[in-house]
C-alpha positions, 0 to 999 in steps of 0.5 A: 500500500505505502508502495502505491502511495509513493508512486500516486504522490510522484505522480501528483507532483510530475504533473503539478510542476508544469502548472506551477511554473506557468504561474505568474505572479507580480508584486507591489508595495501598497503603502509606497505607491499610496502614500507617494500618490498625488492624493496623498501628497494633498491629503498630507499638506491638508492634514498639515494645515490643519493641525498646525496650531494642534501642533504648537500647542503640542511643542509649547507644553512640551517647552513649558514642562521641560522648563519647570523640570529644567527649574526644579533640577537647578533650584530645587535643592535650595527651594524649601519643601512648600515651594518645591512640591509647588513646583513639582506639581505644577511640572507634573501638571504641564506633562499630563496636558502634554501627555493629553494634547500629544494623545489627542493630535495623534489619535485625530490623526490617525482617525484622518489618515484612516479615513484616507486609507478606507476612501482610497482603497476602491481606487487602489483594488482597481489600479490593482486588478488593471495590472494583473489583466495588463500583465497577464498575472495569475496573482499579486502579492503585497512586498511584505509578503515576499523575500525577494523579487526581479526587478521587471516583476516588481509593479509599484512604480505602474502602480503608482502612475494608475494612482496618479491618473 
């Protein structure tokens, strides 16, 4: 029986190399095509703009907690008790607005570029599904996936100008 189970598993893999050989497969790094694209470059100076005064606000507590940690570490040991712990307090206040603003820029935008992300995706399926009918692929994988690719089979660059049209 084993005999038999040798000679069917041979014989499956004889007639498996011929078809594996004519799949062709393409690749493409998503994330560098998209966010290389024009509409990114626009969604980014958007986001810029309009989260520069989030971002001040941001840097000037930042500035204002290195400060009273710069003050508290050269004057504190001459300060009496009552003034130091004001000081202390008044450092450990400015780090959780810090902590509070920096947490709360960050997570508006993440939520931006989410929404970027999810608008943009028909239009990357379809840039995507134009080039495996363009070059003739039985499948295309995402550069993450793969260890190593030729050069002429490596499609972000094509990809990146469907974006861009």
């Amino acid at each position: 029986m084993s005999r038999f189970m040798l000679i069917f598993a041979a014989m499956v893999m004889a007639f498996s190399f011929p078809a594996m050989a004519e799949t062709r497969i393409g690749v493409v790094d998503l994330r560098q095509a998209l966010f290389s694209s024009d509409d990114a470059r626009t969604f980014s100076e958007s986001l810029q703009k309009d989260f520069t005064g989030d971002e001040a606000r941001v840097r000037e507590a930042q500035e204002e907690a290195r400060k009273l940690q710069e003050r508290l570490e050269k004057d504190g040991a001459m300060m009496n008790e009552s003034e130091r712990n004001k000081l202390a307090g008044e450092f450990q206040e400015k780090v959780k607005e810090f902590n509070f603003l920096k947490q709360r820029l960050d997570s508006t935008v993440n939520q931006r570029k989410q929404a970027f992300l999810e608008q943009a995706r028909p239009e990357v399926d379809a840039a995507v599904k134009e080039l495996l009918e363009e070059n003739n692929l039985d499948l295309i994988l995402p550069s993450e996936a793969v260890v190593y690719v030729k050069p002429e089979m490596n499609l972000t660059s094509q990809l990146l100008e469907k974006l861009n049209r």
